[in-house]
N, C-alpha and C positions, 0 to 999 in steps of 0.2 A: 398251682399246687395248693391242698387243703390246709389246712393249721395241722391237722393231722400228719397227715404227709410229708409237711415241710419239718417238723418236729423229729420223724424220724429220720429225715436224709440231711437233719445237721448232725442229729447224735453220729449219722454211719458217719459221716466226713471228717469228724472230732478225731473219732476212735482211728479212720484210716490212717490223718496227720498224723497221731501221735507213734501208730504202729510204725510209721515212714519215719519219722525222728528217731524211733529207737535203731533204726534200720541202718540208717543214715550214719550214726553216730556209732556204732560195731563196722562200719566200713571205713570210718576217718573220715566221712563226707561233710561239706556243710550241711547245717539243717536249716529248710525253709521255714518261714514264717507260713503261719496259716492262710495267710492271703496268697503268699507267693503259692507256696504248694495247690490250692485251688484252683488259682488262675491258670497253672501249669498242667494240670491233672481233671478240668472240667469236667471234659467229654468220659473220660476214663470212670471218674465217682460218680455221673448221671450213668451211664449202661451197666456198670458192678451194681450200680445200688438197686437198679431195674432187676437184672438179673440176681441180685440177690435175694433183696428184698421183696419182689415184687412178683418176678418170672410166673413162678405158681399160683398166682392169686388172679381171682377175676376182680373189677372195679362192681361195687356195691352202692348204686347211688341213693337207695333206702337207707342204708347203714352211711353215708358219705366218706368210706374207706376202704381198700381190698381185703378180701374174704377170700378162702380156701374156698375153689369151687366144688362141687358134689360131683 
């Protein structure tokens, strides 16, 4: 993964953790630590973040980062 890339699937993974702590915490649950929730939730924030972030994009190897295709 590019610096590019990898810059944006820590910000989504931040933002998910933290949205699952608020989550977590309005249901009485414990709250995972950032590793824990990762380690437990890998596969889940690689395919949302693909699908989120990426689904619609084609990979630009001029540009070395996804692009809205035409």
């Amino acid at each position: 993964m590019n610096s590019y890339l990898l810059g944006k699937y820590n910000g989504y993974v931040h933002k998910m953790w933290t949205d699952n702590c608020y989550e977590r915490e309005a249901y009485g649950e414990a709250i995972l630590s950032r590793d824990e929730y990762c380690s437990q939730n890998a596969r889940f924030l690689e395919d949302k973040f693909y699908e989120d972030e990426v689904g619609s994009k084609v990979w630009s190897a001029e540009q070395a980062k996804y692009c809205t295709a035409i």
